[in-house]
C-alpha positions as CSV (number, residue, x, y, z in Angstrom):
1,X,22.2,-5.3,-67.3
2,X,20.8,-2.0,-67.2
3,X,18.3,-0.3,-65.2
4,X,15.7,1.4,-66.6
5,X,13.6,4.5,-64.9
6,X,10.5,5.2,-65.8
7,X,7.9,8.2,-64.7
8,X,3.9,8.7,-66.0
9,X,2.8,12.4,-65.7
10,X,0.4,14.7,-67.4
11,X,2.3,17.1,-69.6
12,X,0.7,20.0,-68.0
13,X,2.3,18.8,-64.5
14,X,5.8,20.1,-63.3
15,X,7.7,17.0,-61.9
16,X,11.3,18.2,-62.7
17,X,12.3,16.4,-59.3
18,X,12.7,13.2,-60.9
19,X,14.1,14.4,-64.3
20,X,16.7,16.2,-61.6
21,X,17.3,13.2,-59.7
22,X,18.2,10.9,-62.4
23,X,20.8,13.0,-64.4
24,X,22.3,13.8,-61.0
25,X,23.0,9.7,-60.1
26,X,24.2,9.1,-63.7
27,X,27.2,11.5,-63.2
28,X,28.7,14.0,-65.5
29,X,30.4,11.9,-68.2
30,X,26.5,10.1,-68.9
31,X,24.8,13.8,-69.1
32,X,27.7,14.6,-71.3
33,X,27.6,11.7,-73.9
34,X,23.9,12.4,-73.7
35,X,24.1,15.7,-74.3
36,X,26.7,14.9,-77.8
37,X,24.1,12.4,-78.8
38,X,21.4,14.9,-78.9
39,X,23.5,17.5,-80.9
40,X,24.3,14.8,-83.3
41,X,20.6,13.9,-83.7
42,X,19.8,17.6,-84.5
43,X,22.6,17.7,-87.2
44,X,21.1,14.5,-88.8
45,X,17.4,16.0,-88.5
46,X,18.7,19.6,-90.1
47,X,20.6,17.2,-92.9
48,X,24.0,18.4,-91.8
49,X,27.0,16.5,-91.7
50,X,27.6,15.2,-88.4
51,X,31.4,14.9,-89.0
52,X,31.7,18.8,-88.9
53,X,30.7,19.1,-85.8
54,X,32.0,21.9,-83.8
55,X,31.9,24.8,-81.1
56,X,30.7,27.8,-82.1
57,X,33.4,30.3,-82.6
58,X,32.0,34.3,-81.5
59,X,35.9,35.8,-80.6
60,X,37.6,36.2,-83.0
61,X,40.8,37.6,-81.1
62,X,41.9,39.3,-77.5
63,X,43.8,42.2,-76.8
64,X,44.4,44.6,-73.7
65,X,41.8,47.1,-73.1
């Protein structure tokens, strides 16, 4: 089963600590996968297809200086 952390705060507080603490202990494949999911939710809010997916593409080619 899985455990489940929870934190109350104002919004106007700054408790980053735990926030900080948490992704560190699930590792980097969790913060990864979590990281996907949230890219794939902003493709589906935008109405864009999810199955196009992809990195963002600003060089188009290298050559010696």
């Amino acid at each position: 089963m899985r455990k489940i952390e929870e934190k109350y705060h104002k919004l106007t507080d700054d408790h980053s600590d735990f926030d900080i603490e948490f992704w560190q202990s699930q590792g980097a494949e969790a913060i990864f996968k979590a990281a996907e999911d949230m890219i794939k939710d902003y493709y589906i809010i935008r109405g864009k297809d999810v199955n196009k997916l992809r990195l963002q593409r600003s060089v188009e080619a290298f050559r010696k200086a």
